[in-house]
N, C-alpha and C positions, 0 to 999 in steps of 0.2 A: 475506618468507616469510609466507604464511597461516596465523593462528593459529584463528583462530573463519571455521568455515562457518556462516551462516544459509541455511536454506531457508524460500524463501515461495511459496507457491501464487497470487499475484498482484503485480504491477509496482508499485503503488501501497502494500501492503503491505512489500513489500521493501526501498523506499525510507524510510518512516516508523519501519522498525525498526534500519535500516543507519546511518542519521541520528544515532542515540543515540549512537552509537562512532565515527561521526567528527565530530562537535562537540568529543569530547574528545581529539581531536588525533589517531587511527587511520586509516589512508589505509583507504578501503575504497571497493570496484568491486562495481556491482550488472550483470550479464550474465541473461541470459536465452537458454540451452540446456541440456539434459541429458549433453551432451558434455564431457564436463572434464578437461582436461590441469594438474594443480595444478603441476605444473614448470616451463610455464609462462608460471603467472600471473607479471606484475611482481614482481622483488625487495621494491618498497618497500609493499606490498599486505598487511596483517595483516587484512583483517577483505573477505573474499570473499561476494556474495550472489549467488544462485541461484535466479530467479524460472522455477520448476517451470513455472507454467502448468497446474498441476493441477485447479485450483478446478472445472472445467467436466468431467474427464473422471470413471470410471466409479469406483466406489472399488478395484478389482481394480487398474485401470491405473495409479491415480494411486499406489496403495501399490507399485508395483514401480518406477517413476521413481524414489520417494524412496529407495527401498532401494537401488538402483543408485547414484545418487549419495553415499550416505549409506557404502556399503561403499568407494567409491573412496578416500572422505575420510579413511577411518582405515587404510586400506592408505598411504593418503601419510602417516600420521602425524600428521593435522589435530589439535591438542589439544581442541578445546570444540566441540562442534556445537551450534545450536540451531537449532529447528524452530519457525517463525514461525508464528500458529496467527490465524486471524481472529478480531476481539472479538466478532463475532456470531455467533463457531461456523460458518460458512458450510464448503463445501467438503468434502474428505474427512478430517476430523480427527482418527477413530479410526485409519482405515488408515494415515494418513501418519506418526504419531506410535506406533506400533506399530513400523511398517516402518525407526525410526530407534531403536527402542529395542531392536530384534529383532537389528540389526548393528552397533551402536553398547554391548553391555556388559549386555545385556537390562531395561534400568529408564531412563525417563526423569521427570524432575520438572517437571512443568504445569503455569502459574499463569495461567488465561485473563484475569483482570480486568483493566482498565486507567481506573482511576478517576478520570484526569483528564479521560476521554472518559464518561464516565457509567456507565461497564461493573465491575460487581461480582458478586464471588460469594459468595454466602451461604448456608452448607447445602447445597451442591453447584449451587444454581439459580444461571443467570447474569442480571445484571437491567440496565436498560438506563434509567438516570435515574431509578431505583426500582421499574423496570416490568419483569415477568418477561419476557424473552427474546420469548418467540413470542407476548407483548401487545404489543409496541411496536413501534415503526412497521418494524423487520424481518421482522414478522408479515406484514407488507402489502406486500412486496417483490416485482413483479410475476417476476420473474423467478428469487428465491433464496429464497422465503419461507421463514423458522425458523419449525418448528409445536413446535417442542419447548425448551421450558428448562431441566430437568437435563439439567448438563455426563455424568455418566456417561451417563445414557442416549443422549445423542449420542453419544458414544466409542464405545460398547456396538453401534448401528447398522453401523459399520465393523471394527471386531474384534473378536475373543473374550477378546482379552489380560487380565489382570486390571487393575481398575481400583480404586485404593485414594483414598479421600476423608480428607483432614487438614485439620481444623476449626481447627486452631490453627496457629503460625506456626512450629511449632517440628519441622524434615525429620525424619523418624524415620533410627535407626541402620540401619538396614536394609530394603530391600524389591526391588520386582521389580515389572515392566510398567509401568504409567501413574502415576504418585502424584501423584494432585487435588488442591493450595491451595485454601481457600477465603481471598478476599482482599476487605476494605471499600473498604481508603484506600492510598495509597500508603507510608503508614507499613506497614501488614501486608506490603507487597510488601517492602519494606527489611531488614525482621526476617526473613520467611521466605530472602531474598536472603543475607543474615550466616549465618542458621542451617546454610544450604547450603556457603557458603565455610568456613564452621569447621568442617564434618564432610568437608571438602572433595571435595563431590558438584556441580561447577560443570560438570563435562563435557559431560552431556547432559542439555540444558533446552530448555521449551518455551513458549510465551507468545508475549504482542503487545507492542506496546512499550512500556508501561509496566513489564513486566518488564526489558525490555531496558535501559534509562534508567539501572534501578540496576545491573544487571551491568559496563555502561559504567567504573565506578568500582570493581568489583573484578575484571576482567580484569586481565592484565598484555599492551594490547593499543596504548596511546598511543605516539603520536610526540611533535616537535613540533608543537604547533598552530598553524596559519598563519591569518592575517588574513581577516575575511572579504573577498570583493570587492566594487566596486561594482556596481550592477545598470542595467540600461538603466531612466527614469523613465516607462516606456510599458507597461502589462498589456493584454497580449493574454489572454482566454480561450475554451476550447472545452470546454463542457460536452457528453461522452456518455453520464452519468447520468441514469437519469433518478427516483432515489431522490427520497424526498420533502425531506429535509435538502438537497439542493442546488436545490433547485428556488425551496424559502423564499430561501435564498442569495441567489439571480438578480432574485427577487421584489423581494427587498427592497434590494435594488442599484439596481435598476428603478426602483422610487420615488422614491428618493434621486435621478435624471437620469441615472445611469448609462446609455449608450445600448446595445438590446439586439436582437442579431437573431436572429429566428427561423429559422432556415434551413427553405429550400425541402422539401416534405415530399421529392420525390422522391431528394431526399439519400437517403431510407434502405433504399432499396429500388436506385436505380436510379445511381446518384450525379449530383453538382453537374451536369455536363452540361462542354462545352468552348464554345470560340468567341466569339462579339465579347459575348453576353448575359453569359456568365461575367465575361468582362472587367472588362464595367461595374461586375457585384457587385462585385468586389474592389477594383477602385479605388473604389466608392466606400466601401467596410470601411476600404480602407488613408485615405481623405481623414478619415472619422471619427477614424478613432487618432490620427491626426495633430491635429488641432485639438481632440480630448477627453482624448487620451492612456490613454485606456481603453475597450475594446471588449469586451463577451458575444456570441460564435456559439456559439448553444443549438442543439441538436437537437428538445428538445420544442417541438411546437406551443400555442400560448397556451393552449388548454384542457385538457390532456393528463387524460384520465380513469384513475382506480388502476383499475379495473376492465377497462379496454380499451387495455393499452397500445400505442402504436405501434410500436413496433419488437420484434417478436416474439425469442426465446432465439434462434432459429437466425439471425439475421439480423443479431446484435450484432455480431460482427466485421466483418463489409461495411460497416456504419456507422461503425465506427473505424478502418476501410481510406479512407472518404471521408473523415475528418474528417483523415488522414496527408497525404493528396492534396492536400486543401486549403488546410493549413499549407504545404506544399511549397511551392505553387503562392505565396502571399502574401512567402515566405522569397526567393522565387527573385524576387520583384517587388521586391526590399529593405526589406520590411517588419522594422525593430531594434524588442523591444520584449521582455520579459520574460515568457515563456509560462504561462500558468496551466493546466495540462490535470488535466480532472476524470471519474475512474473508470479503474480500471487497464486496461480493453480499449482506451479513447482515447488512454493511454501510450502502449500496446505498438503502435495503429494509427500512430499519428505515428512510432515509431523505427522500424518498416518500413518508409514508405516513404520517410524519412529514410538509412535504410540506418545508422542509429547501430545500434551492438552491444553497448555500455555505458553506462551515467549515472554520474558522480562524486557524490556526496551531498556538501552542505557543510556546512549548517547548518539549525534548524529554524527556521521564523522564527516559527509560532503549533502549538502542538500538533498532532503529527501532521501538519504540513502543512510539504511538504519543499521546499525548493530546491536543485537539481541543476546543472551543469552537462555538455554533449554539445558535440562540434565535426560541424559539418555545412558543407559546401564550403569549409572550410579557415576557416572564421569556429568563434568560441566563441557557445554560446547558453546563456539561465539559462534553466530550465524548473522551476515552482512543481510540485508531485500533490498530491493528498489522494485519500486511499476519499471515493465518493459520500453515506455517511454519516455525514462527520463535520465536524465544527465548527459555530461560531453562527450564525444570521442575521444579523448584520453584519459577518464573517469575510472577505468583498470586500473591503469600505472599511477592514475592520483592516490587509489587504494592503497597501490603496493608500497608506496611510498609512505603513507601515512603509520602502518602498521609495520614500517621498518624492514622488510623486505631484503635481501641481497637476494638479486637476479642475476 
């Protein structure tokens, strides 16, 4: 039975918060539609994700998806919902969080920070490695730019709801519409997390997942926890970010000998192409994996300029429609090898044209950075996500290393 709904406006999102609750033994299914029969979902399924797909639509649209799903959940008697919120504020965060406070008991409690990713809030501002919000490098996001750092004033953009800011860690007895954490460290999140279960307001909460991490431990949402599995010692990746944190990423994999292909501009516009040229590419992708055991197929081209990007907003999803295709195509060549896909459109392109309709979360293996498994022509595959903005410069080879690797 489903105890905790999460809703996430993006694949990659929904996966790095669903992770926190089944590391600690909760079976949980991340789906992607608006369509939800929770009768159902599998018996053995306590902790259900809901990747909205809202991040891209209008805030009218995306605030009546979440309320739609968000009213089914507690017609079925769902006990805790919580509403996954991007660390960089992206997306529709006032309406969506409005629209689950508005049918869900009228109050939700927000805690955006996630400090083990760099994301704090202080004074209502959200700051990003110390750098307010719309200074650092999500300022310069060719396609999402944040021009704003106070959290309320973002909220305030998408609704009229009341928005109450709590400087300290300590839930007040009472309130109504949005109520702001400010949060440093993950201690602050832990505090305001107790403060919440002893006045017991765990119902309707909202944050990313370092909120989520601690909830993990005070749900009543565990199973047994089962072993991890082994993973195949071969990383396949396909980056369709093209944020500047994953680009350092590739950079610096690159220099290290990691082999890295740029894929053909016309990928992005026109896709790979077919026939005996395609061929070649692949076999000679798949002869590289094989003899390096690690391969980069990037979308950007070597010089990719922040100012001129190449693959324009409308165009994104055909580029993670190609980059679906072309995993396909490598899968169906027998390419075994442990997938790294990076930015949540090059997720949801791949499980399209995979025809997958769920990912299993199992474990996280580096912050924020998830391993899944999906079954595609009656085989099992492991498949690594992370958001395009997150992790180190040498976050590859921390991979490669974990999963055992000989480079």
């Amino acid at each position: 039975m489903v105890k905790l709904l999460i809703l996430a406006d993006d694949f990659t999102g929904a996966l790095d918060t669903s992770v926190q609750f089944a590391k600690k033994g909760a079976v949980s299914s991340v789906i992607v539609t608006p369509e939800i029969d929770f009768s159902a979902v599998g018996a053995n399924v306590r902790v259900l994700v809901v990747d909205t797909e809202t991040r891209h639509l209008s805030c009218n649209d995306a605030g009546k998806i979440v309320a739609q799903i968000t009213g089914q959940a507690v017609k079925a008697g769902i006990p805790y919902i919580y509403k996954k919120t991007d660390s960089a504020l992206r997306g529709n965060v006032g309406s969506e969080l409005a629209a689950v406070a508005e049918l869900a008991g009228g109050c939700i409690h927000f805690v955006p920070a996630f400090p083990e990713m760099g994301r704090t809030t202080i004074h209502g501002i959200q700051y990003v490695n110390g750098v307010p919000l719309a200074k650092s490098v999500f300022g310069e996001d060719p396609f999402e730019p944040t021009l704003i750092s106070s959290v309320p004033d973002i909220l305030r953009q998408g609704t009229s709801m009341p928005v109450t800011l709590v400087e300290s860690q300590d839930a007040p007895e009472s309130g109504s519409g949005i109520i702001l954490y400010d949060a440093a460290s993950q201690s602050d999140i832990k505090k305001i997390a107790v403060s919440l279960y002893n006045k017991k307001k765990l119902h309707v909460l909202a944050g990313c997942a370092g909120f989520a991490s601690v909830l993990a431990d005070l749900l009543p949402l565990s199973d047994t926890k089962a072993p991890p599995p082994v993973y195949p010692d071969r990383l396949l990746m396909l980056c369709g970010s093209v944020n500047p944190v994953s680009m350092l990423q590739m950079d610096h994999a690159e220099k290290l000998g990691i082999p890295r292909i740029h894929l053909p501009l016309r990928l992005l516009k026109d896709g790979i192409g077919t026939g005996d040229n395609l061929q070649k590419l692949t076999d000679d992708w798949i002869r590289t994996l094989e003899q390096k055991h690690i391969l980069i197929l990037d979308v950007n081209p070597p010089a990719i300029s922040k100012s001129r990007p190449d693959v324009r907003k409308e165009e994104r999803l055909k580029v993670a429609d190609h980059l679906g295709l072309l995993l396909k195509r490598l899968l169906d060549d027998g390419v075994t090898a442990t997938l790294l896909l990076t930015g949540g459109d090059t997720v949801l392109g791949v499980m399209r044209n995979l025809s997958v309709n769920s990912l299993e979360p199992l474990e996280e293996l580096l912050p924020a950075t998830v391993i899944s498994r999906f079954r595609y022509q009656d085989s099992c595959y492991y498949c690594i996500t992370k958001s395009g903005g997150f992790g180190r410069p040498d976050l590859i080879l921390d991979l490669a290393k974990i999963l055992r690797i000989n480079m």
